[in-house]
Structures are given as C-alpha cells and as structure tokens.
C-alpha positions in Angstrom: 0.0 0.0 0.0 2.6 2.8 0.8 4.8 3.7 -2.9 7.6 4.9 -0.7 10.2 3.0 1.1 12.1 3.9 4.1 14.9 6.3 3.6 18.2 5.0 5.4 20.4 8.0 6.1 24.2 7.5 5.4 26.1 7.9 8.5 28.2 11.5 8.0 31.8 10.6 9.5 31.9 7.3 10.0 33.9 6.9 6.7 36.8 8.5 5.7 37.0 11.6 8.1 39.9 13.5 7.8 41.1 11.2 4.5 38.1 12.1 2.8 38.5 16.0 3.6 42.5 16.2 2.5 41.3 13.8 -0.8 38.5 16.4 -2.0 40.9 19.3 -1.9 43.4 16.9 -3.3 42.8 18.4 -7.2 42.7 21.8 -6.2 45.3 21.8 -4.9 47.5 19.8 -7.4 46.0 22.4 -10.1 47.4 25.5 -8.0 51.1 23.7 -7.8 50.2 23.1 -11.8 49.5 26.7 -12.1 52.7 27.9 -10.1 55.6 25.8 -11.7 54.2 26.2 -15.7 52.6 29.8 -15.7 53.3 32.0 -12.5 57.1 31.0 -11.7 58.0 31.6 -15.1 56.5 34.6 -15.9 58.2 36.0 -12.2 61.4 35.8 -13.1 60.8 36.9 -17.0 59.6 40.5 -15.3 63.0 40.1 -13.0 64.4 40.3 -16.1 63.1 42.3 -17.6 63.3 44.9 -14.9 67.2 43.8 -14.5 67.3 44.9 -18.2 65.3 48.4 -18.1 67.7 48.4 -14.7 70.9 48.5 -17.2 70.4 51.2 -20.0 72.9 53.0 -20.9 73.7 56.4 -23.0 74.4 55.0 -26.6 72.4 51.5 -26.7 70.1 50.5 -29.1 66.7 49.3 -28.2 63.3 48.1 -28.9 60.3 49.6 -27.9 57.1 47.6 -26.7 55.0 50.0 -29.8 57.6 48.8 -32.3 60.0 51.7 -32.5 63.8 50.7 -33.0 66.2 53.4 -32.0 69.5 54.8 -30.1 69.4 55.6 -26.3 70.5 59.5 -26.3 69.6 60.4 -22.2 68.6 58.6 -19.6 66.2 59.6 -16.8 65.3 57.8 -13.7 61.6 57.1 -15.2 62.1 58.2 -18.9 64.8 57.6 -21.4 65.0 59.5 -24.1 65.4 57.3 -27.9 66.5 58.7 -31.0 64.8 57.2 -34.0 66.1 59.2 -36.9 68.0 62.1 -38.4 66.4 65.2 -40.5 68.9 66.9 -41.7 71.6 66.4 -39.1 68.8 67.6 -36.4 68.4 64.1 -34.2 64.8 63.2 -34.1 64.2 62.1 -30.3 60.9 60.3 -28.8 60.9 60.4 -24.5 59.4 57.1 -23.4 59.0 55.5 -19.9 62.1 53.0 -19.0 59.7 50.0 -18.9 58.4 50.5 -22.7 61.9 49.3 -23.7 60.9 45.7 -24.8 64.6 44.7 -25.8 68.0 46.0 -25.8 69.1 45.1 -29.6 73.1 44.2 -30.6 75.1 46.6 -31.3 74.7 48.0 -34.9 72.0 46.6 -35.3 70.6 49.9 -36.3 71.9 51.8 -39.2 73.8 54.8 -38.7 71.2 58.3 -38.8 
C-alpha cells in the first residue's frame, strides 16, 4: 500500500574523516602547484628580467620599444629615457618614453647609422 520506502540515512563521519576531507581538496590543490611551476614562476622571473634589463640602460644603446619603435638611447632619466629614431637633416629626431616601454636592448649595430 505505501509507494515509498524507508529512507536510510548514510552515516556523515563514520567513513573516511579527515582522508576524505584532505582527498577532496586533493585536485585543487594539485591544479594550484600546476599553475605555479608552468605559468606563474616563469612569468616572475621573465619580469626580473626584464626589470634587470630596463635596470641596465645606458647612453648609446640600441633598443626596442614595446610600440615597435627601433632606435638609439640618447639620455637617460630615472623614469624616462630618451630614444633617437632618426636624423632630419643632421637635427636628431628624439621620442621620451618611460624605461619600462623598452621591450629589448638590440646588438650593437643593429641599427643603421642616422
């Protein structure tokens, strides 16, 4: 006469306890250390790098800005260098940019003379 059975509840803790907590965070937590060693590690020590290289400029190096723009360091600032990018007649043609748009630092001669 009655469609429904009796419910039987599953006992909460009884099984597993503190395994059963530690092994459902288990993924997560193998993702994060995933995470960290292929994609957040090594884009740290790229912007050390990076830094280490803006760091370095010098008067007379040639570099590579993040817009593009290849050119000759002609005074450096604390915050701003400032890049020559071309001569019109025998007037230097100067852009001032923040250090941290320099993408690269090219080799030497890279760039033909001005």
């Amino acid at each position: 006469m009655f469609f429904i059975s009796d419910a039987m509840a599953q006992t909460a803790g009884a099984e597993g306890g503190a395994m059963g907590f530690i092994g459902s965070f288990l993924p997560m937590i193998l993702i994060f250390v995933v995470f960290w060693f292929f994609l957040i590690r090594p884009q740290q020590k790229r912007q050390k790098e990076h830094a280490k290289m803006v760091e370095a400029l010098t008067k007379g190096d040639e570099v590579l800005t993040a817009g593009g723009i290849a050119g000759r360091v002609a005074d450096v600032g604390e915050q701003y260098i400032v890049v020559q990018i071309a001569s019109v007649k025998e007037e230097p043609v100067c852009l001032t940019i923040q250090r941290m748009a320099v993408q690269m630092v090219l080799p030497k001669g890279t760039i033909q003379t001005f």
